[in-house]
N, C-alpha and C positions, 0 to 999 in steps of 0.2 A: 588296712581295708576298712572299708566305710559298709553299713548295712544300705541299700540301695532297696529290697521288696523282703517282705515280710514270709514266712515260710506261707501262710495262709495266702497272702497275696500273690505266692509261686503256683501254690495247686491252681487256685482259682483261674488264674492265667493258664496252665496248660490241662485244665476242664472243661475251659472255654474252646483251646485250640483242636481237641483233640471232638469234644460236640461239633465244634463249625463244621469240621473236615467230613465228620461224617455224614450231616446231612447236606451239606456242599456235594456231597459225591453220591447219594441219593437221589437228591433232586434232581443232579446230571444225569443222571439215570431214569429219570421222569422225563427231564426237556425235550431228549431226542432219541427215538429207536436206534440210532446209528452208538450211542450212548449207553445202551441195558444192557451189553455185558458188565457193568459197574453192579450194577443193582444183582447180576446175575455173582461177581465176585464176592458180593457182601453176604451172600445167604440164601439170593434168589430174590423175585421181583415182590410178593407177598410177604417174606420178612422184613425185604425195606421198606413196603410200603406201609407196614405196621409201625414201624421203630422208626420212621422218619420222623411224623410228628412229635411224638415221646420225648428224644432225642432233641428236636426244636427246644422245646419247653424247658430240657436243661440249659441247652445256652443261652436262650432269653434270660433264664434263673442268674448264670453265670453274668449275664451284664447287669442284669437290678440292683445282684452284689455288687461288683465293681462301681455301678452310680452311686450304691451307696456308701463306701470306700471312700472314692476317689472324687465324689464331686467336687469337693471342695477346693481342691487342687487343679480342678480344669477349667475355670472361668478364661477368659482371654481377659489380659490385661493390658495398661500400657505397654508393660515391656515385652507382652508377647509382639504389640505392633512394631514395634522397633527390628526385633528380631526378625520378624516374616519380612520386613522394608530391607531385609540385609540377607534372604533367604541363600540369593546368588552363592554367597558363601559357603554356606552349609549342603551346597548342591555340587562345588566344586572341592570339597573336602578342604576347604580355608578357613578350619576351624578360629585358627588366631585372629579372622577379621571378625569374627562373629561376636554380637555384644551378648553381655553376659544374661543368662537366663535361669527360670528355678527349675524345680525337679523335673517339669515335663516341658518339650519346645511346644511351639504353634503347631506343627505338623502331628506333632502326640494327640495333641490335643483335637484337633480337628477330625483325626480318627477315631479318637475316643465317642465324639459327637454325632460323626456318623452313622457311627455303627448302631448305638444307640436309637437313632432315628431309623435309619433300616431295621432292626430288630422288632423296634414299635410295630412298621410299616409291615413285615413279614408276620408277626402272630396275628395281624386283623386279618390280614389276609389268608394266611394259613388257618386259623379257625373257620374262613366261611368255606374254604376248600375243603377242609378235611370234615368238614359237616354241612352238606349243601343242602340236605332235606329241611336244615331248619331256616334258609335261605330263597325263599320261592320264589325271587326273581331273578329271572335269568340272565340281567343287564349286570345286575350287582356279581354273580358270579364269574362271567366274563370281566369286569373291572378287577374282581379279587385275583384271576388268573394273570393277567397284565400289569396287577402291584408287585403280586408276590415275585415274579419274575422281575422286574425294573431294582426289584429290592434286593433281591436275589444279589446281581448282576454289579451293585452298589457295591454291597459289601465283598464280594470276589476283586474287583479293582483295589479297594481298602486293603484289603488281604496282604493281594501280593506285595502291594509298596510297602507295606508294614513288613512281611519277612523282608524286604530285599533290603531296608533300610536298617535292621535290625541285625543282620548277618554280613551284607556287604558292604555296605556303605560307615556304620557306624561299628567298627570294631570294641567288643566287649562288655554289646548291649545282649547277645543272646544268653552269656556267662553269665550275667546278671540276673536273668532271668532262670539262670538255671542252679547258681551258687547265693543268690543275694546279695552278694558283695559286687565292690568295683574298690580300684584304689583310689589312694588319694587323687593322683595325678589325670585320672579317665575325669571324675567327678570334676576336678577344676578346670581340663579342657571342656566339655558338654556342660556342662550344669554349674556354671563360676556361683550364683548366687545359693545355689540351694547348697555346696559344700560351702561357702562360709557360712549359712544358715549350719546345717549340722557340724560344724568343725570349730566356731566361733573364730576363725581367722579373719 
């Protein structure tokens, strides 16, 4: 077995998962009346509306960690363009045609970027909502209300392709996530370069 995420790098990832989920499902619970029995599950409509923002501010916490982690490893490279020019493959489960890549693909990556920039996009905007008295124009609040939401809405599509890729599509990424390890054999079908990088083969 090969170390694939650090035990820190495991909390941190399901600190993050288990923050998003809950203000993901608060917020649903702000969007639509047809939606606040959520808010009404979690506590009632006044304890989510306390612990939403709170809660915000640890997942944003939980991505500044990870940018500061991981950045280093998320630039797009050449060989990420190679690989996303060969995507077809790795969408049809052809892993053997796919040229070899490091510890994160294109597609990692580019959610990693996202999110990051939705998150941005959500605390501007969630700080002028969650405090509109210090905000006296009322153009600027209406624009915060149509970010926070657009950003909102970002990161929910990020979301689900990252579980569904994570669980269905690439078998013995969630274990990873959950064990730290993968074997030799996962690592040199997904990740050819970063297991000879860590294996010296």
């Amino acid at each position: 077995m090969i170390e694939r995420y650090t035990m820190v790098e495991r909390l941190m990832h399901w600190l993050a998962a288990v923050a998003y989920l809950y203000v993901l499902l608060t917020g649903l619970a702000f969007y639509s009346p047809h939606l606040y029995w959520i808010g009404t599950v979690l506590g009632g409509g006044p304890t989510s509306r306390y612990w939403h923002p709170w809660v915000g501010l640890l997942f944003l916490g939980t991505l500044v960690w990870m940018w500061v982690a991981w950045r280093a490893e998320m630039g797009i490279t050449a060989t990420d363009r190679i690989w996303g020019a060969n995507m077809e493959h790795y969408a049809r489960n052809e892993d053997e045609e796919l040229p070899p890549i490091e510890k994160y693909n294109l597609g990692q990556k580019y959610f990693f970027w996202a999110m990051l920039v939705a998150g941005a996009a959500l605390l501007v905007s969630g700080l002028v909502m969650w405090m509109p008295e210090r905000v006296p124009v009322p153009l600027a609040r209406g624009i915060a209300i149509l970010l926070h939401v657009s950003a909102a809405l970002a990161t929910v599509g990020g979301f689900i392709i990252h579980v569904y890729m994570g669980t269905a599509v690439v078998r013995g990424s969630f274990s990873a996530m959950v064990r730290g390890q993968v074997t030799h054999q996962w690592a040199k079908t997904h990740h050819r370069l970063w297991y000879y990088r860590m294996t010296g083969k």
